[in-house]
N, C-alpha and C positions, 0 to 999 in steps of 0.2 A: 476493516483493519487498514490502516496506515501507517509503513515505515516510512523513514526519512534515511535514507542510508549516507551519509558523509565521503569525499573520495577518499580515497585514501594515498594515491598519488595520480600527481596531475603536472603538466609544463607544459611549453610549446616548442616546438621547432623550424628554423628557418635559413634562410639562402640570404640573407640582408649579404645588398652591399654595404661596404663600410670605407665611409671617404673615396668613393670612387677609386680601391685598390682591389679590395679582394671580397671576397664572401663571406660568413659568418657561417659556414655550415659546420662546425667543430664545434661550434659556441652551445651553451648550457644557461639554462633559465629557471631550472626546478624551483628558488626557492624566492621567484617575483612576486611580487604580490598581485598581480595581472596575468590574465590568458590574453592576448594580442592576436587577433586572428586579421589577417592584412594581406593585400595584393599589391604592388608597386608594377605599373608596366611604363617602361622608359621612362623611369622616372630619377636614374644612376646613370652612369656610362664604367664600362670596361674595356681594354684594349682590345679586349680580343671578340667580342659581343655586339652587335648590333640590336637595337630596342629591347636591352636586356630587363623578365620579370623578375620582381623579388616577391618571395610566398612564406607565407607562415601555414601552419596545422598546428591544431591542438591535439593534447595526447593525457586520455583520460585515463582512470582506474578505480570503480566502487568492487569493493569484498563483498560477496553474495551468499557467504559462510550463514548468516543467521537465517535468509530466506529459504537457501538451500534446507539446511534443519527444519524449519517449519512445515516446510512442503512433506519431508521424506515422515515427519510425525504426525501425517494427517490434519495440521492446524489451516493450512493453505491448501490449497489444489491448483499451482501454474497453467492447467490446463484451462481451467474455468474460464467461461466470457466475459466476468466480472474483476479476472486476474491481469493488471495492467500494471506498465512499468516506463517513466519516464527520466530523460536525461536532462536535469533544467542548471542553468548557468544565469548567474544574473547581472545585467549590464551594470557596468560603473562609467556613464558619461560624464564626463569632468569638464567639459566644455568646447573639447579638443575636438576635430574634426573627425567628423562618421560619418560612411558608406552610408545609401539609402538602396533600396528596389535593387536587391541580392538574396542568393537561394544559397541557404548551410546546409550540408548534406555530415551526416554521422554511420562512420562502419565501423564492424568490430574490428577491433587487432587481432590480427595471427601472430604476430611475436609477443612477446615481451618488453617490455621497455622500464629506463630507469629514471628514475624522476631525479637526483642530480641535485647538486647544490650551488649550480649557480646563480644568480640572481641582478648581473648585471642588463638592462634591457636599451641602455645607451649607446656603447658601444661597444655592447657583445664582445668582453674580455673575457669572461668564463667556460676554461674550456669544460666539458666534459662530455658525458651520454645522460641521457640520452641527446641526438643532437640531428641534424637535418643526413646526415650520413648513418649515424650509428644507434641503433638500439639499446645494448646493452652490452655490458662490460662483468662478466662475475667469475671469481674464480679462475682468473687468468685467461678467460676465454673472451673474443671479442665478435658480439653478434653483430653486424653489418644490418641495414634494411635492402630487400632488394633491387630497388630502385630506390636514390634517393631522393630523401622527403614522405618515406613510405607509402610508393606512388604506384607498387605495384598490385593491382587485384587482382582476385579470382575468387573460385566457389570453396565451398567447403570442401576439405579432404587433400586440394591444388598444394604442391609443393614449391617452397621460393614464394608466398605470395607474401604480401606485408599486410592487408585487409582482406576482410569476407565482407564479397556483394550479398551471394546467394548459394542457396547447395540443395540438398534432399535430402531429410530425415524421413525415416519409416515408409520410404514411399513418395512424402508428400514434400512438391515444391516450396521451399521457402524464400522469401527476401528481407536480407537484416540489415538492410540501409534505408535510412529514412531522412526523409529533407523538411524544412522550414522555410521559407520565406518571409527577407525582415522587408517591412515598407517605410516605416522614418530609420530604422539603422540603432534605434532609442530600445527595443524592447528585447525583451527576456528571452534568452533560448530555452524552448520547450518542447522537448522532442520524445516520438514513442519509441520505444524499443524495446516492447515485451516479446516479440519474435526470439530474440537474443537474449532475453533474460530468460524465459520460459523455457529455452534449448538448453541454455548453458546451466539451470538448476537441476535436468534433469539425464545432465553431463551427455549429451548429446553434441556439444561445441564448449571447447576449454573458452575462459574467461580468461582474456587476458587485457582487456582493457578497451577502448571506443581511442576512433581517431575523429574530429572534427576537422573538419574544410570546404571551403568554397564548393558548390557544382560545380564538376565540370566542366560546360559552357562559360561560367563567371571566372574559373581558373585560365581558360584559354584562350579571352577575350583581350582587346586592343583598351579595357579600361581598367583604372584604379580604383580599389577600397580599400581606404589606410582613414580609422584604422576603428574595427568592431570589438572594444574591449571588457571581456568579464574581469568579476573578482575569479582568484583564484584560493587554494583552500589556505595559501599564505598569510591572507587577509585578516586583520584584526576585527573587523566584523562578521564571527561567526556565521550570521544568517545570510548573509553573501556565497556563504562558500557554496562548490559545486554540489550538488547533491542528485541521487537516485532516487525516485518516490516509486515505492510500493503498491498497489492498491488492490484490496481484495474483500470483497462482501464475504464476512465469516459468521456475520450474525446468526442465532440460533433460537428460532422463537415455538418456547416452551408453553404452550396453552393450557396450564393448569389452572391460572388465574382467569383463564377468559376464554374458555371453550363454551360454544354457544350451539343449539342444534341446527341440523341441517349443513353443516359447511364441517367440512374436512379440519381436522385439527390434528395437532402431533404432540407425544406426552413422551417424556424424555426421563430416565433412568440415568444418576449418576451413580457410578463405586467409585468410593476411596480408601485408600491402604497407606496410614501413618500421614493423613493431608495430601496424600500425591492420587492424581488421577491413575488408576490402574485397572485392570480385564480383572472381571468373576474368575473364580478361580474353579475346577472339576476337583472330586476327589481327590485326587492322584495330584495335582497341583497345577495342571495346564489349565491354560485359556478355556473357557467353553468359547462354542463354536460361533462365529458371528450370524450363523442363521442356523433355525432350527432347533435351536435349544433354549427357548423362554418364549413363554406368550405373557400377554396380559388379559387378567377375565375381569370385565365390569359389571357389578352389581347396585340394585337399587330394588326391594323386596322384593316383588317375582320377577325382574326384568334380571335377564345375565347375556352376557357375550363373553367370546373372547377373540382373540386377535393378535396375531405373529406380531412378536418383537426381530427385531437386527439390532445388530452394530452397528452404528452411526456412523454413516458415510459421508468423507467431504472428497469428489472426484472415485479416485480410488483407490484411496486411504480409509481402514476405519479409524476412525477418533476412539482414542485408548480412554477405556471408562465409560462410555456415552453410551445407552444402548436406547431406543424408540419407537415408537408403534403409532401410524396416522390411518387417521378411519374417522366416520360420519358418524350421529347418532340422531336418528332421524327422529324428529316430533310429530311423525303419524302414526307411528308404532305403535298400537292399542295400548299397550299398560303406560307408555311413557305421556298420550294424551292425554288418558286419564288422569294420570296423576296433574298436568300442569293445566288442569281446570281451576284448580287454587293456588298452584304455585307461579313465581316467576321464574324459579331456579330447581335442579333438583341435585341431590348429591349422592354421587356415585361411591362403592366402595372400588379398589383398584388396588389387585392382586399379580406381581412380578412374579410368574414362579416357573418351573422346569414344565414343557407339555403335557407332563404324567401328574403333575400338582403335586408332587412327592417332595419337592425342596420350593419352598418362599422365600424369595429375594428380597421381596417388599412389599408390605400393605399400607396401605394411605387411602386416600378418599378423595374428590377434587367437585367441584361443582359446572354443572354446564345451565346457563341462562337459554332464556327466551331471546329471540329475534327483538332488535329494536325496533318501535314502530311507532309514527306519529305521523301529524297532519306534516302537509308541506311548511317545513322551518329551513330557508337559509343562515345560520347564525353560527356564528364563530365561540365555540367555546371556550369558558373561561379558564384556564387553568394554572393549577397555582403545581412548583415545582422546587424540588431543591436536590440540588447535590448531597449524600449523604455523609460521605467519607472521604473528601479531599482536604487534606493537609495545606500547609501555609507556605510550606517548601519541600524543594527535592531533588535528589543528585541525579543529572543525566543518563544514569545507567537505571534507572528504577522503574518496572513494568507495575501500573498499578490499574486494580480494578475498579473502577467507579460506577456507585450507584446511585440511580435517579429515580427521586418519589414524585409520581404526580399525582393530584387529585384536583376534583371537579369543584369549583368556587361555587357552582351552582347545586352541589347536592344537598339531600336531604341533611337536615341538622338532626343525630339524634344526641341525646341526651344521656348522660351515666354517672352514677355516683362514683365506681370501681373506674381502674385504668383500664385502656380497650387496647386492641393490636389494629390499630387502622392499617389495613391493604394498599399498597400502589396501587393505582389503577394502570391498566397494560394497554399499550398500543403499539403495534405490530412496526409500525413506519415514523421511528423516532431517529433524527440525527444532532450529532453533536457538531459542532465547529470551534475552534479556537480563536482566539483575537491576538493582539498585543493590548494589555489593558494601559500602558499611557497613549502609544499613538492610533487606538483605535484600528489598525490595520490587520484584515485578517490573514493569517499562517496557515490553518487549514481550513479552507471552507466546505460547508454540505456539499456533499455529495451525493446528490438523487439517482443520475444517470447509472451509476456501477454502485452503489447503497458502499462506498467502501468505511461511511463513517452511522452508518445504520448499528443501532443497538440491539442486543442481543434482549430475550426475557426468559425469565424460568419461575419459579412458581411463587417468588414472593415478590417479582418486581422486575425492572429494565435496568443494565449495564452494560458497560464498554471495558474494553484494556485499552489501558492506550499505555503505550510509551514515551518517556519523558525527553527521551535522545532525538525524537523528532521535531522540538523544538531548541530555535539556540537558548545558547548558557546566557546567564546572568539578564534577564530580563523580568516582566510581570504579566501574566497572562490570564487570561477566564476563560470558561466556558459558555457558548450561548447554546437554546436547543431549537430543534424544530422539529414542529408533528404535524405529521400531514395524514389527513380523515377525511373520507367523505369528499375529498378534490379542496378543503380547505389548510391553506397553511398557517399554523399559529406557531410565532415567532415567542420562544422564551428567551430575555436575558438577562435575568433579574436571579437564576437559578442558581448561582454557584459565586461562591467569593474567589478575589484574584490569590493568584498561585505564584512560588517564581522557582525555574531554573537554576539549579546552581552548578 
């Protein structure tokens, strides 16, 4: 899974001189179409000042309202190794002179702050807040930072501070500032900050927004860097603006279509009540239990097992609806060798029901194959693929599922008078990426490392959710795929017609 979360407020703030009189710290910039992140050292004069700095900080703000949901419904798990979260800004060099070989360091905010409507960056005529003195203004009340330029830190819990370095949840040390280092002054700020996004999902640390600025050492140093400038989310190029990327492996591979013996596989139960994922229900109308109450028994004529089902875990959430049971089914087994003397597959019957067998949930059947085996072949196969159900267009707000049929170019040809139900063939290690379809530039690419764009399968084929808000508006995009078998990667992108954002 991949969101793209948009800021929601965002400015800068700064101490400019202006005309060698006075300072600019009153001044308001909320609504520039630039973040301006800059150092001036004796580069002004003031009366009363010798080798006077001027400094800018940026002052971000992404809502983490949907992630949060996601998490508290089981759909995420923050805590996860695969659960990552960055803060990226994208350079708009225009020609204009930029720092080079400088370190951006990002903390959370401990106040609040107001994003402001002004939007003067010449000569800082815009008064308001938030501003290089003041945070916020609401309600008659005027919040100060406490040092200003929001210059004071400390740890979580610390009173008066205006950022969090570091603090202790549950025990366990943490640190929520993270640095970048640019080398031409040209490239993208892309920084981690799942420490803080992880904390503050799981309200452990309030969110109230990211402060960017120089390190330390670059802040207090005898040199200039004028001037590192992003878009800001004022920007009439949507795909510029600041944004939070989500990332989370939530794929869930369903082995009904492609359970094979000897290796572990997992067979997945859904229930639904009026279309909406929902818990089995007891007698009496509660939840059954998420353990201990339903197994699955596999049959195939004299051969039976059974085997505990659970509720479907993601972290420590169960997933509402999903109930599953993983187990082997070995092909030394006497009755199962026997039988795969003539066969290549055998098909099980497969029974959801209360421990007692007194209530069935569900009966169905599913097939498990033979091991694949042949002489040594390096060969890339052929695969032919398409997108099933993507539309031509779509509003930004629209969560859609997509699915994806592959089949083998090289298999057997059979032949039918009647129409068939041809099967996807399933492969465990499928990702998706997106492109821009006129310039070619990809928006989201594979992601092997953390699987966060890894496809899900369940018993009739491979899909993704993907959200449409994670790309910008008004463009044209496609799908490309990639499967990776065997340590071979086959590149699909012939799979899916272009789409567009509206």
């Amino acid at each position: 899974m991949i969101r793209v979360i948009s800021a929601s407020k965002d400015c800068y703030i700064t101490n400019k001189i202006i005309n060698n009189r006075f300072r600019a710290t009153d001044a308001n910039v909320g609504q520039a179409g630039t973040l301006d992140l800059f150092k001036l050292y004796n580069e002004s004069s003031l009366p009363d000042e010798d080798k006077p700095t001027e400094s800018s900080r940026l002052l971000l703000y992404f809502g983490l309202e949907d992630i949060k949901s996601m998490h508290d419904s089981g759909k995420i798990n923050v805590g996860d190794d695969s659960f990552k979260s960055y803060v990226q800004l994208h350079d708009v060099y225009g020609g204009q002179t930029t720092p080079s070989n400088f370190n951006v360091i990002i903390f959370p905010l401990a106040k609040e702050f107001d994003e402001g409507k002004g939007f003067d960056i010449a000569e800082f005529k815009d008064l308001g807040s938030s501003n290089w003195i003041t945070a916020s203004y609401k309600h008659g009340t005027l919040t100060e930072w406490t040092l200003p330029g929001a210059n004071k830190s400390g740890s979580l819990g610390d009173n008066d501070i205006d950022i969090i370095v570091s603090g202790t949840i549950a025990g366990e040390a943490k640190t929520f500032c993270s640095e970048q280092f640019f080398e031409t002054g040209e490239e993208d700020l892309k920084i981690d900050v799942t420490t803080f996004v992880s904390s503050s999902v799981k309200e452990d640390v309030s969110n109230k927004g990211f402060l960017v600025a120089f390190s330390g050492s670059y802040e207090k140093d005898k040199n200039s860097y004028f001037v590192k400038r992003f878009a800001s989310r004022n920007t009439s190029n949507t795909a510029l603006q600041p944004k939070l990327i989500v990332k989370y492996d939530d794929a869930i591979i369903d082995n009904h279509g492609n359970f094979v013996f000897d290796y572990t596989g997992s067979l997945y139960l859904n229930n639904y009540s009026r279309s909406e994922a929902s818990n089995i229900k007891n007698s009496d109308n509660t939840d059954i239990a998420p353990t201990g109450t339903m197994i699955l028994k596999i049959r195939s004529g004299s051969f039976e097992k059974d085997f505990e089902v659970s509720q479907a875990l993601r972290g420590t959430n169960r997933i509402i609806g999903l109930y599953s049971a993983s187990f082997a089914l070995s092909s030394y087994d006497n009755l199962i060798k026997e039988a795969l003397k003539s066969k290549k597959e055998i098909e099980f019957t497969e029974i959801w029901s209360s421990p007692d067998e007194t209530i069935t949930y569900l009966s169905s059947s599913f097939k498990v194959k033979k091991n694949e085996r042949s002489s040594l072949v390096f060969r890339e196969r052929r695969l032919l693929a398409t997108t099933l159900n993507l539309n031509d267009r779509y509003d930004t707000s629209d969560v859609v599922k997509i699915r994806l049929f592959i089949e083998n170019a090289d298999r057997e040809v059979v032949f039918s008078k009647g129409p068939i139900d041809k099967p996807s063939e399933i492969f465990e290690n499928v990702h998706y990426s997106v492109k821009d379809s006129v310039t070619g530039k990809t928006i989201i690419p594979f992601d092997t490392a953390k699987n966060s764009t890894r496809l899900s399968a369940d018993s009739i084929g491979m899909y993704y959710d993907f959200h449409m808000s994670n790309l910008p508006r008004g463009r044209s995009y496609v799908f490309e795929y990639l499967v990776v078998q065997g340590g071979i990667n086959t590149y699909i992108t012939d799979a899916a017609a272009k789409f567009v954002v509206e």
